[in-house]
The first five atom37 places (N, CA, C, CB, O) and aatype in JSON, in Angstrom:
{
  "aatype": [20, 20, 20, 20, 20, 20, 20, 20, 20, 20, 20, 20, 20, 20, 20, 20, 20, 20, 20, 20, 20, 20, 20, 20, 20, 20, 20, 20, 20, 20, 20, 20, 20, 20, 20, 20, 20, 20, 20, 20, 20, 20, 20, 20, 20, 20, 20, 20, 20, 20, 20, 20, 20, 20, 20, 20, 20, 20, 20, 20, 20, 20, 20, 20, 20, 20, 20, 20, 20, 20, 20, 20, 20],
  "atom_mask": [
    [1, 1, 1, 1, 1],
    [1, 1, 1, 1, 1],
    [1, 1, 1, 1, 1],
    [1, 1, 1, 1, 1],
    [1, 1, 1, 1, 1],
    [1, 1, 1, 1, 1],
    [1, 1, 1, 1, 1],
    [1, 1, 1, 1, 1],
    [1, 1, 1, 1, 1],
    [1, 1, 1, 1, 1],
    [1, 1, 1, 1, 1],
    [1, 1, 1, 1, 1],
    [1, 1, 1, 1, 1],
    [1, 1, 1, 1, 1],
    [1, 1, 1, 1, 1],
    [1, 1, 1, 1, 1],
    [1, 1, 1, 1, 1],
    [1, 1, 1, 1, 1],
    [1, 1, 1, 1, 1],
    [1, 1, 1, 1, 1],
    [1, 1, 1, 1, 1],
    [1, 1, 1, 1, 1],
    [1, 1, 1, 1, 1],
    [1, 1, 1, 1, 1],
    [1, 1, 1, 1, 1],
    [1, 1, 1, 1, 1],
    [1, 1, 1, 1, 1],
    [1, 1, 1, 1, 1],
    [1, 1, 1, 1, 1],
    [1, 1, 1, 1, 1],
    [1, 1, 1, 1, 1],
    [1, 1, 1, 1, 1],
    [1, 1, 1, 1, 1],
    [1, 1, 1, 1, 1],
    [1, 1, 1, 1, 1],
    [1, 1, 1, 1, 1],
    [1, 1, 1, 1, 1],
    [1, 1, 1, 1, 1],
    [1, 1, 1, 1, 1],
    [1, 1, 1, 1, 1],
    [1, 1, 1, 1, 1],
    [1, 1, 1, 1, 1],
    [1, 1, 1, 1, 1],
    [1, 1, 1, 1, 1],
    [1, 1, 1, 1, 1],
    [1, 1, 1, 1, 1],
    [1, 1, 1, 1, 1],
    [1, 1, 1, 1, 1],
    [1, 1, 1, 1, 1],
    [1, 1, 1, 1, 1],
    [1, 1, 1, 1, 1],
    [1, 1, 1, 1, 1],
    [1, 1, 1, 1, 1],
    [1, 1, 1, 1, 1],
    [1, 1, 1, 1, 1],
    [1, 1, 1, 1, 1],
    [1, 1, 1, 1, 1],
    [1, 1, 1, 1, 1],
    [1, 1, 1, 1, 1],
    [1, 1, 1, 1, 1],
    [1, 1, 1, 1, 1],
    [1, 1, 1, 1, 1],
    [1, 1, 1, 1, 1],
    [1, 1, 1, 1, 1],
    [1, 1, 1, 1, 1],
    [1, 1, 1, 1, 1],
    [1, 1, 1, 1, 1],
    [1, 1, 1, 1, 1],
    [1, 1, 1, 1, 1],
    [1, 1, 1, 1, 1],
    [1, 1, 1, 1, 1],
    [1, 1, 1, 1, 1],
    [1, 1, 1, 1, 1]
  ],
  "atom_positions": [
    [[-2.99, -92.81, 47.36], [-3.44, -93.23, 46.05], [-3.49, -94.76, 45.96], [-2.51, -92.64, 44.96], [-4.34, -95.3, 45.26]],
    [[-2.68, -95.4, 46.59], [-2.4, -96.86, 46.35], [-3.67, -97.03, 47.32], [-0.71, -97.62, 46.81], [-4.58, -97.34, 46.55]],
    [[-4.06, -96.99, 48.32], [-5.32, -97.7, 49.15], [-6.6, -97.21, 48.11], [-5.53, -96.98, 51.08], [-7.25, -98.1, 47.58]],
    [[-6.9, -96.01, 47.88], [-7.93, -96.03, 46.87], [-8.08, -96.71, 45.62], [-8.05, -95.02, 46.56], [-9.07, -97.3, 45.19]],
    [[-6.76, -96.49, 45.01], [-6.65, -97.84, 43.86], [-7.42, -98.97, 44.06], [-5.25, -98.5, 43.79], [-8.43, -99.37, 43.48]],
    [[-6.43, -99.67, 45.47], [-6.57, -101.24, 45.88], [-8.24, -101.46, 45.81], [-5.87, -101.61, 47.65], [-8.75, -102.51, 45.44]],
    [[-9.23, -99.92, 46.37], [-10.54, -99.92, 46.82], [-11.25, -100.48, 45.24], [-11.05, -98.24, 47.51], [-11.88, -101.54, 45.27]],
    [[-11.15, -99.89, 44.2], [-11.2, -99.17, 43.19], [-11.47, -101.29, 42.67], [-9.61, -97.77, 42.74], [-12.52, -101.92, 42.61]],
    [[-9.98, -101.76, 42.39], [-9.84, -103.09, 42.06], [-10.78, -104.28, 42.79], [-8.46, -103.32, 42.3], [-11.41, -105.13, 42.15]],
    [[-10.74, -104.15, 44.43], [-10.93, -105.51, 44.95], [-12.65, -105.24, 45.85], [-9.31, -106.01, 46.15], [-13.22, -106.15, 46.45]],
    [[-13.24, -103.64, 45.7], [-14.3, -103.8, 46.36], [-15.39, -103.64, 45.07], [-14.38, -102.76, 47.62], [-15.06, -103.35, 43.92]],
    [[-16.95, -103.94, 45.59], [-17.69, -103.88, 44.72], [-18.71, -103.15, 45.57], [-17.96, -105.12, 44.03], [-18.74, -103.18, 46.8]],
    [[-19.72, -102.34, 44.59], [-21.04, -101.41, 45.38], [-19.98, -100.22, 45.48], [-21.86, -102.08, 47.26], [-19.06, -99.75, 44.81]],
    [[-20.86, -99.9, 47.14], [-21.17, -97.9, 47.6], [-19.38, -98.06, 48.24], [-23.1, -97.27, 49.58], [-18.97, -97.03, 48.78]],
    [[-18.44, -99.15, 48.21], [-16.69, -99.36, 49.01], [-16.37, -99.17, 47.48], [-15.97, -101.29, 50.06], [-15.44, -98.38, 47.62]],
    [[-16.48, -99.32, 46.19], [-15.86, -99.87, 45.21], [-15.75, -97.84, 44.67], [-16.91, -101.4, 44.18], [-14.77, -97.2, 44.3]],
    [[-17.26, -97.4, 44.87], [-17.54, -96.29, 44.27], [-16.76, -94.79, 45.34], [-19.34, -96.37, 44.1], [-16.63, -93.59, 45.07]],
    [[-16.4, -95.57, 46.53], [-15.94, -94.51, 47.49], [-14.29, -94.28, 47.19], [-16.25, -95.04, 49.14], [-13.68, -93.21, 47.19]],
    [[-13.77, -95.71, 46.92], [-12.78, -95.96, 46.39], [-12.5, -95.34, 44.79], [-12.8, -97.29, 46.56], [-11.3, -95.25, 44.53]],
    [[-13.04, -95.09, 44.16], [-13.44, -94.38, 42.83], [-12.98, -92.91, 43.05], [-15.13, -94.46, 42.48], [-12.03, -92.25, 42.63]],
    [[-14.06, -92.66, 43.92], [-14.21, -91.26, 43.93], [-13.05, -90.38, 44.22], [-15.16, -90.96, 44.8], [-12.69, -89.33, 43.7]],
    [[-12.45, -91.24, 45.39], [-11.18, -90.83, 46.36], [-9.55, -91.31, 45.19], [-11.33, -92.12, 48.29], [-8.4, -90.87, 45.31]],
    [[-9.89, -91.96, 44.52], [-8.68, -92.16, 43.84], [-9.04, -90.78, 42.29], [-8.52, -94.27, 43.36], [-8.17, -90.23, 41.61]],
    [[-9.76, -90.68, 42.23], [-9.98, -89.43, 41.2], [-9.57, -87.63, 41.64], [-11.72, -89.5, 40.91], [-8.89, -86.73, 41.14]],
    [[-10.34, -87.8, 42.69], [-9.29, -86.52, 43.8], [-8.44, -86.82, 43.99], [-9.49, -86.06, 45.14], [-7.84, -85.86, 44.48]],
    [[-7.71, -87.8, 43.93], [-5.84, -87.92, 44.03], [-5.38, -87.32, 42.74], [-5.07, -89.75, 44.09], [-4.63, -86.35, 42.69]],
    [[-5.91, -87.97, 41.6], [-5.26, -86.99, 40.08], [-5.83, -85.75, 40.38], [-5.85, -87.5, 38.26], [-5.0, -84.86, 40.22]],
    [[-6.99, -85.31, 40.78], [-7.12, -83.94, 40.17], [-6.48, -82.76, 41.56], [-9.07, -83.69, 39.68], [-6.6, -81.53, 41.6]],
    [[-5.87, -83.6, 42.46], [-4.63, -82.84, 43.31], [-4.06, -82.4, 42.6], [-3.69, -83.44, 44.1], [-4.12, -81.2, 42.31]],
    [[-3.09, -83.46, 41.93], [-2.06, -83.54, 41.23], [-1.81, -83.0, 39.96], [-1.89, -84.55, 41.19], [-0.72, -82.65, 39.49]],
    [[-3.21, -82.95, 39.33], [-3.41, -82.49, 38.04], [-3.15, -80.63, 38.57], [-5.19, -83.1, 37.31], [-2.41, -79.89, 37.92]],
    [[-3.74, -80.27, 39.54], [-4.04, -79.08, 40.43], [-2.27, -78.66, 40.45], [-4.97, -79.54, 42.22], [-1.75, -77.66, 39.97]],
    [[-1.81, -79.46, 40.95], [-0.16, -78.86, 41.57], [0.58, -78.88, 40.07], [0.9, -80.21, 43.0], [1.26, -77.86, 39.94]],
    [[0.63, -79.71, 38.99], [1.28, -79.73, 38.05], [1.02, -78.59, 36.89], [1.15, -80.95, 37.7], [1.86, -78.09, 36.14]],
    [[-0.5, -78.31, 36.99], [-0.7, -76.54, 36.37], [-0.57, -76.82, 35.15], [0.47, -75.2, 36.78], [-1.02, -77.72, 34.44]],
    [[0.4, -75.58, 34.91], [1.16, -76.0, 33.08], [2.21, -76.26, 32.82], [1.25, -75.08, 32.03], [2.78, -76.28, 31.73]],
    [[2.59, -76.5, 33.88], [4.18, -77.23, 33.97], [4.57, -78.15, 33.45], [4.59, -77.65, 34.99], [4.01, -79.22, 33.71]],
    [[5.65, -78.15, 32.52], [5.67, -79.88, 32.01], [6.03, -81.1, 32.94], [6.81, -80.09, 30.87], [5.53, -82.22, 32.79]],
    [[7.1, -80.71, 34.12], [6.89, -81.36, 35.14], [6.58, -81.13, 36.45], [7.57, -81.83, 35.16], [6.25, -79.95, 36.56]],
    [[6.52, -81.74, 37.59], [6.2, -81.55, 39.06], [7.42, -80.31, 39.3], [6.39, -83.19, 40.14], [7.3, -79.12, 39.6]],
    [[8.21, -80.86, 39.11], [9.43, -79.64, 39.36], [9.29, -78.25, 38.64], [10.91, -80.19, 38.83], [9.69, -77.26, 39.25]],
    [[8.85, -78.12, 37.58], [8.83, -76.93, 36.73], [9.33, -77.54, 35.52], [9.7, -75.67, 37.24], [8.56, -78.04, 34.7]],
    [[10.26, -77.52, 35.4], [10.93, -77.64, 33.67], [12.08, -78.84, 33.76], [11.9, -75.88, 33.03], [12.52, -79.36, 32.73]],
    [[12.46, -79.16, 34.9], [12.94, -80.22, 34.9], [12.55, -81.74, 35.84], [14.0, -79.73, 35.06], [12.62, -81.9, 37.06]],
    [[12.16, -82.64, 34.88], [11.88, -84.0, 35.48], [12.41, -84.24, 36.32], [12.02, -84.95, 34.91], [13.59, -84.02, 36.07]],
    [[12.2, -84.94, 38.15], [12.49, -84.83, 38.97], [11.51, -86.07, 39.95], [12.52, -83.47, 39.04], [10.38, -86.44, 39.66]],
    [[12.13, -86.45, 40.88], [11.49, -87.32, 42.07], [10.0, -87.92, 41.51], [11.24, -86.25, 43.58], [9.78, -89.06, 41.1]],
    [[8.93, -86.67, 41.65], [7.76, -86.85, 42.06], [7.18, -87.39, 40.51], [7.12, -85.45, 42.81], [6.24, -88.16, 40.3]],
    [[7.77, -86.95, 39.84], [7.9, -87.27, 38.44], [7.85, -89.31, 38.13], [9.6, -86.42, 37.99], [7.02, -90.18, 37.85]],
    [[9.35, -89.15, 38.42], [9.55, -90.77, 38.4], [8.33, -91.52, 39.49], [11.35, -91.17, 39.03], [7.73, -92.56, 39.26]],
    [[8.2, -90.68, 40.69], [7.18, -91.81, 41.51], [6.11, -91.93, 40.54], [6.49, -91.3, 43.13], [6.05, -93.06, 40.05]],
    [[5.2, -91.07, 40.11], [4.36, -91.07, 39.25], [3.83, -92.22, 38.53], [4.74, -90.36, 38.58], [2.71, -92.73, 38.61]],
    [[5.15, -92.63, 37.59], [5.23, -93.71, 36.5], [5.13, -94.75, 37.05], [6.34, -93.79, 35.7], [4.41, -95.48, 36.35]],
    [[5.53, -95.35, 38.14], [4.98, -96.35, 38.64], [3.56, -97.03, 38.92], [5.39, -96.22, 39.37], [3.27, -98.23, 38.91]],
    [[2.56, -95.59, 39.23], [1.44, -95.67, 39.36], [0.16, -95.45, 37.87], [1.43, -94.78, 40.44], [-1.03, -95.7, 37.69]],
    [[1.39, -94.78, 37.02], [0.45, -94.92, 35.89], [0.31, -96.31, 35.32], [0.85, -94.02, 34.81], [-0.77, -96.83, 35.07]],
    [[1.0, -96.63, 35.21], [0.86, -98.32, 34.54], [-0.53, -98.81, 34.87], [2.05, -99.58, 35.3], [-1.4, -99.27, 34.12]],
    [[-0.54, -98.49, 36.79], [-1.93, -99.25, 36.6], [-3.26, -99.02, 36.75], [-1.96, -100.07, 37.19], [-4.11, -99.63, 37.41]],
    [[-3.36, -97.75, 35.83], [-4.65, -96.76, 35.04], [-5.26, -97.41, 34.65], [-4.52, -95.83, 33.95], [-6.4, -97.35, 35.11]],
    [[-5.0, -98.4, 33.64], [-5.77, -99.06, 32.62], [-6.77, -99.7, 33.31], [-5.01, -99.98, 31.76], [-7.96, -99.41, 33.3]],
    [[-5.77, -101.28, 34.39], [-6.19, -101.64, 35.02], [-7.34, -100.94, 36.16], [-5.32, -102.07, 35.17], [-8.25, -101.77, 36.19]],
    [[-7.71, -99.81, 37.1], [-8.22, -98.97, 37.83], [-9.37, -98.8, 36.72], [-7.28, -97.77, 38.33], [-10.49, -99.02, 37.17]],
    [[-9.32, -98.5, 35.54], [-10.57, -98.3, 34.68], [-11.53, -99.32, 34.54], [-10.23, -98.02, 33.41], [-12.71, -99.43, 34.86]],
    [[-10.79, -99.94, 34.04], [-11.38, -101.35, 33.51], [-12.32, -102.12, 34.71], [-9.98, -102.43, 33.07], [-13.54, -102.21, 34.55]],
    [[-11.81, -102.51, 35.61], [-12.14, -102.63, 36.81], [-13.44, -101.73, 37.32], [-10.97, -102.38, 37.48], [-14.6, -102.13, 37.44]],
    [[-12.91, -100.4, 37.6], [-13.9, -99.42, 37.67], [-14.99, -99.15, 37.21], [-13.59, -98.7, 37.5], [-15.99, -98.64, 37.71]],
    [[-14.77, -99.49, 36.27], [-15.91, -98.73, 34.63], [-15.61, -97.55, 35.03], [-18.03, -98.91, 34.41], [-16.29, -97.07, 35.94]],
    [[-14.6, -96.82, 34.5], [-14.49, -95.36, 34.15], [-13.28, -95.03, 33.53], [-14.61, -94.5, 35.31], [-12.25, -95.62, 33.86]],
    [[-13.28, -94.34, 32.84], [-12.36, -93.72, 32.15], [-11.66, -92.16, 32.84], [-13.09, -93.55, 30.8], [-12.29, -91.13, 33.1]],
    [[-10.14, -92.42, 33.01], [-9.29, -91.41, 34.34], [-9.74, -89.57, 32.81], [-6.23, -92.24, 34.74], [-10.29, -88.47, 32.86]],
    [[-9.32, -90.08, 32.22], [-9.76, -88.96, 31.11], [-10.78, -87.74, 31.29], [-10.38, -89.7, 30.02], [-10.7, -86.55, 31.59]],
    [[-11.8, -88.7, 30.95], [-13.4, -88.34, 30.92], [-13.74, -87.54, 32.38], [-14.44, -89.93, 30.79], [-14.4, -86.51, 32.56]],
    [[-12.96, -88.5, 33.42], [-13.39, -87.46, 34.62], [-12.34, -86.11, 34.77], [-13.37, -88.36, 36.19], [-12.55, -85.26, 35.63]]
  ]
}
């Protein structure tokens, strides 16, 4: 997730959009494994959880940058 990010921020064109694409199949893994679970673990917050939060912070940033909204896709 972090190298597609980095793609996402520092490339521009068909590297910027590959980087896009590949960091969007990282959430919708994740979105995939988390189901309806409130957390990665099941019902209790755990590891994969906390790694997580680190990487959300820099959503905004990945959008903005991007032109896209993590939402919408």
């Amino acid at each position: 997730m972090i190298d597609s990010g980095t793609k996402v921020w520092t490339m521009k064109g068909e590297e910027q959009e590959a980087g896009k694409k590949e960091f969007l199949d990282n959430l919708k893994t994740l979105e995939a494994e988390l189901g309806d679970k409130p957390y990665f673990g099941g019902d209790s917050f755990g590891f994969v959880d906390i790694a997580l939060l680190g990487f959300y912070s820099w959503f905004h940033a990945f959008e903005t940058l991007g032109n896209f909204i993590v939402e919408a896709e």
